[in-house]
MDTraj code that builds the backbone (N, CA, C; nanometers):
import mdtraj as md
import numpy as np

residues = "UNK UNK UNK UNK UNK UNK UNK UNK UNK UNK UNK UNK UNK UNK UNK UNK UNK UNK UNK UNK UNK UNK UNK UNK UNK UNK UNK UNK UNK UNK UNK UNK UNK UNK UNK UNK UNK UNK UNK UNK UNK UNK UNK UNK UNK UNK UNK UNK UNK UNK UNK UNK UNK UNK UNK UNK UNK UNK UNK UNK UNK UNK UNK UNK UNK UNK UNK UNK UNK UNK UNK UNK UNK UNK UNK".split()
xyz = np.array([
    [0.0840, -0.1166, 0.0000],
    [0.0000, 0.0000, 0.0000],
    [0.0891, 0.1236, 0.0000],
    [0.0473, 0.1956, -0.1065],
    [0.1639, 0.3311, -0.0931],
    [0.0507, 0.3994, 0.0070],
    [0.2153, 0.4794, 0.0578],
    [0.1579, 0.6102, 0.1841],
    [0.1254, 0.7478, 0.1142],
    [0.2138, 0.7331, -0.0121],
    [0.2220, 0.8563, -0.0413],
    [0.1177, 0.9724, -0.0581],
    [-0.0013, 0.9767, 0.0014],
    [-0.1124, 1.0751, -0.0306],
    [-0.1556, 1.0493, 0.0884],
    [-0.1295, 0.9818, 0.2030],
    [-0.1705, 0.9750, 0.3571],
    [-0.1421, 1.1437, 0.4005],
    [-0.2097, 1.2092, 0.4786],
    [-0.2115, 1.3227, 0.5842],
    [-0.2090, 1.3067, 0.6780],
    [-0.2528, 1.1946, 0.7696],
    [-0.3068, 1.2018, 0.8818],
    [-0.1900, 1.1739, 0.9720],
    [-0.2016, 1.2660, 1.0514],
    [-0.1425, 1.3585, 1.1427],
    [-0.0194, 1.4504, 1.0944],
    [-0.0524, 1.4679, 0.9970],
    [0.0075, 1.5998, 0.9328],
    [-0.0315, 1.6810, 0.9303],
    [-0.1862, 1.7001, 0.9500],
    [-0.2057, 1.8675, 0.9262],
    [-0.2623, 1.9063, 1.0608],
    [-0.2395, 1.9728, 1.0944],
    [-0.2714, 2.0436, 1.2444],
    [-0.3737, 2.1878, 1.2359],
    [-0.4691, 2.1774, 1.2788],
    [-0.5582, 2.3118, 1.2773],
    [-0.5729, 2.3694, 1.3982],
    [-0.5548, 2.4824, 1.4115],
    [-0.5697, 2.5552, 1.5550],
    [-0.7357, 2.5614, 1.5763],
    [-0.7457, 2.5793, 1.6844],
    [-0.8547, 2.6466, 1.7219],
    [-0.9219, 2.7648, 1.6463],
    [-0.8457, 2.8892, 1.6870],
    [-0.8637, 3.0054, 1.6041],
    [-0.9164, 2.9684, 1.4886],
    [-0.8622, 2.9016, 1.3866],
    [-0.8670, 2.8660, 1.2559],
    [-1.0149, 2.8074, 1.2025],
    [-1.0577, 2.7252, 1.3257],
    [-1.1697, 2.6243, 1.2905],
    [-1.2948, 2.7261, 1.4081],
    [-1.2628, 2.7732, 1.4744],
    [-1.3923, 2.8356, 1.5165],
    [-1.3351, 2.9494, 1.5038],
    [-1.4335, 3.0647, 1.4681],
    [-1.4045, 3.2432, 1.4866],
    [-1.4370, 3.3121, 1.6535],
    [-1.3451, 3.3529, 1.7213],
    [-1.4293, 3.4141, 1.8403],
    [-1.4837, 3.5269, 1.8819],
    [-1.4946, 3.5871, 1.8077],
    [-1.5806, 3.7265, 1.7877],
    [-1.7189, 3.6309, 1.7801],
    [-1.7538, 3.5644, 1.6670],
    [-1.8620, 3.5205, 1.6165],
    [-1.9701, 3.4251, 1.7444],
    [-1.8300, 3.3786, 1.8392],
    [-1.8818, 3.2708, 1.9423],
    [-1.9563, 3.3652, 2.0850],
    [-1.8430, 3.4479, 2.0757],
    [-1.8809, 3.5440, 2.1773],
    [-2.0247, 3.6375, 2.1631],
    [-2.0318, 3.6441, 2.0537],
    [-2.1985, 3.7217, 1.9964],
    [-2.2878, 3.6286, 1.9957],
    [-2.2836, 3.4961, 1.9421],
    [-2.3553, 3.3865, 2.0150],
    [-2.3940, 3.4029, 2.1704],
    [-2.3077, 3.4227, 2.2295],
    [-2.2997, 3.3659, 2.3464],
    [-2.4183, 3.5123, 2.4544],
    [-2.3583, 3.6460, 2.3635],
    [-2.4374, 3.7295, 2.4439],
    [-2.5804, 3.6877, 2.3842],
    [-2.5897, 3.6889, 2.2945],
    [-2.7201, 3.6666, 2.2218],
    [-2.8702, 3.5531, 2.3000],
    [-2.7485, 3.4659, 2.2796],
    [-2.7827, 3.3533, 2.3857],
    [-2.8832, 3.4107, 2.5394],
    [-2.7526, 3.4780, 2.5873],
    [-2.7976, 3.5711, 2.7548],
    [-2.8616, 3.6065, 2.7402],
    [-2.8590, 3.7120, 2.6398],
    [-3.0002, 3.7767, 2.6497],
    [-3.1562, 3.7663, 2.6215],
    [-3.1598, 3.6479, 2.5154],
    [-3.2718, 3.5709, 2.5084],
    [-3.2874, 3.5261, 2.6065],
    [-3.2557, 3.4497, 2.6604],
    [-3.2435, 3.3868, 2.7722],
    [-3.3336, 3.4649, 2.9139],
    [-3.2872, 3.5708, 2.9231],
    [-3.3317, 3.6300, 3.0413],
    [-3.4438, 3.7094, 2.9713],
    [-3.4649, 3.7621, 2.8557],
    [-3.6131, 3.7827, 2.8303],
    [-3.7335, 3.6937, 2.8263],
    [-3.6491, 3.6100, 2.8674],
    [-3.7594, 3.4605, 2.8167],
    [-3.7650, 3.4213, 3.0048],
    [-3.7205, 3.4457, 3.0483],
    [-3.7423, 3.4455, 3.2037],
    [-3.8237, 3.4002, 3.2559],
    [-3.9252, 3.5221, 3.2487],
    [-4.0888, 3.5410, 3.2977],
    [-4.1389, 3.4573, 3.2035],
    [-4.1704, 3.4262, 3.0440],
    [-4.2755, 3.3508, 2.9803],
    [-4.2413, 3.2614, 2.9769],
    [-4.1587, 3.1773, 2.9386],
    [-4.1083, 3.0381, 2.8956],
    [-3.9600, 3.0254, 2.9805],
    [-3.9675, 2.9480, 3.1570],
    [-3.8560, 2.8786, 3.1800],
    [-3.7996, 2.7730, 3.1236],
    [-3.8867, 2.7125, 3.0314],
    [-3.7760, 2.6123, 2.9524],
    [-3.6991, 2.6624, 2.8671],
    [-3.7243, 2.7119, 2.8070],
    [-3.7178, 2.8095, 2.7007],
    [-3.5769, 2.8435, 2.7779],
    [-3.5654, 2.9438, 2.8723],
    [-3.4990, 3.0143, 2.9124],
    [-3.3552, 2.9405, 2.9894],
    [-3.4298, 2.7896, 3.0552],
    [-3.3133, 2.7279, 3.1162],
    [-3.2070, 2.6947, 2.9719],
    [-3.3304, 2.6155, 2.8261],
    [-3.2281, 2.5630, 2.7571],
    [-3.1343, 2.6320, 2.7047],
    [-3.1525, 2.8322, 2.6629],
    [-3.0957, 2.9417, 2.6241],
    [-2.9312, 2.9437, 2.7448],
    [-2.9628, 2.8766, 2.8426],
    [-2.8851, 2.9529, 2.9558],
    [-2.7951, 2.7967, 2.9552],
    [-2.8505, 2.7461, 2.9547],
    [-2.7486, 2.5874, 2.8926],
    [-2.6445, 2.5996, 2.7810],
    [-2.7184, 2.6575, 2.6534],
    [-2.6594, 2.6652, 2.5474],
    [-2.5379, 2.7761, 2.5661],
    [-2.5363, 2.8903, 2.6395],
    [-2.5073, 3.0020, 2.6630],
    [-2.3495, 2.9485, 2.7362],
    [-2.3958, 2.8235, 2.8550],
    [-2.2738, 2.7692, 2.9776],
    [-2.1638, 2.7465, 2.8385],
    [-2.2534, 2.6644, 2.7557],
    [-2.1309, 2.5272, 2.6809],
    [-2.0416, 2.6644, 2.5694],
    [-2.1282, 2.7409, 2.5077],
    [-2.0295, 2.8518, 2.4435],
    [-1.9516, 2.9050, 2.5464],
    [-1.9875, 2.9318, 2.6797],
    [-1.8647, 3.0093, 2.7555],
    [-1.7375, 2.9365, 2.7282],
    [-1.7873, 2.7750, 2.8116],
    [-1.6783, 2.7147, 2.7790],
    [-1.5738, 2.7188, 2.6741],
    [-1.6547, 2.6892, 2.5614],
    [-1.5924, 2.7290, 2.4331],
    [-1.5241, 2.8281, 2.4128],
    [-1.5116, 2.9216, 2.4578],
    [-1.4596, 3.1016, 2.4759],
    [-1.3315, 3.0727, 2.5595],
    [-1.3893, 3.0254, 2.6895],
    [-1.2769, 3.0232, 2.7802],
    [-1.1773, 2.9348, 2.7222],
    [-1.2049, 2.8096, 2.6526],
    [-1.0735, 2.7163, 2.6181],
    [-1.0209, 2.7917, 2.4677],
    [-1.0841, 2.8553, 2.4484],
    [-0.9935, 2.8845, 2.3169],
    [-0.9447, 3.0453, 2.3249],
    [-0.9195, 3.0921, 2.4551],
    [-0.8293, 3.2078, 2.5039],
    [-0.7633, 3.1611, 2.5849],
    [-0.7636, 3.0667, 2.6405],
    [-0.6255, 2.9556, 2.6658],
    [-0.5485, 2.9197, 2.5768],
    [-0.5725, 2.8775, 2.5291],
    [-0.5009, 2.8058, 2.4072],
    [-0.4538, 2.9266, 2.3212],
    [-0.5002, 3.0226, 2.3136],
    [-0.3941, 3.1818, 2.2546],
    [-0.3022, 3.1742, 2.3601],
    [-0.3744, 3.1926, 2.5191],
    [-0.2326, 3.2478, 2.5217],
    [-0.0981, 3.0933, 2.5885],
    [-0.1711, 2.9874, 2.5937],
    [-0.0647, 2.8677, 2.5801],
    [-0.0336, 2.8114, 2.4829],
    [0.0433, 2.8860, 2.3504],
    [0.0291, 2.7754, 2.2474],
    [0.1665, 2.6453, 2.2691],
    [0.0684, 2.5597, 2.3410],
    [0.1613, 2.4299, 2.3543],
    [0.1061, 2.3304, 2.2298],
    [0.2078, 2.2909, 2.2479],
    [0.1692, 2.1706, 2.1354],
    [0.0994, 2.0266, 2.2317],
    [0.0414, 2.0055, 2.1817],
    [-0.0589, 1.8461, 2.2625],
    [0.0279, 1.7478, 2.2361],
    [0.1454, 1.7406, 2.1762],
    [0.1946, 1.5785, 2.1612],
    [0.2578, 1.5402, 2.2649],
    [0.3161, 1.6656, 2.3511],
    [0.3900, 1.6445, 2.4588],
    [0.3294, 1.5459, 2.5886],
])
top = md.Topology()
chain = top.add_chain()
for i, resn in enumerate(residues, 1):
    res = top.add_residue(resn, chain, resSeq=i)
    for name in ("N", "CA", "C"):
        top.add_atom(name, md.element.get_by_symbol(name[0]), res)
traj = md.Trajectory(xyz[None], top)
């Protein structure tokens, strides 16, 4: 079997690269603020807005880590 057209684990994509964070972060207020208008009429509504809202933080927070640690993972 030739290798010669194999990639895999050759190409490496950052974070940055594969998600935008401007774009995540406007999600994320967007999110809030639906969220808490939806308060008073619809608590489901409002818990699932405020769910969706946790997992983008996350998302935010690990990928301003990773700016400012750029380690490599193989280590």
């Amino acid at each position: 079997m030739n290798t010669q057209f194999c990639k895999v684990g050759k190409i490496k994509f950052s974070l940055n690269e594969v998600l935008n964070l401007k774009d995540i972060e406007n999600n994320y207020l967007k999110f809030t603020e639906e969220a808490y208008n939806m308060l008073q009429t619809d608590t489901s509504l409002s818990d699932f807005l405020y769910h969706e809202a946790s997992k983008l933080r996350k998302i935010i927070l690990n990928l301003k880590n990773a700016q400012s640690n750029d380690v490599d993972a193989a280590f």
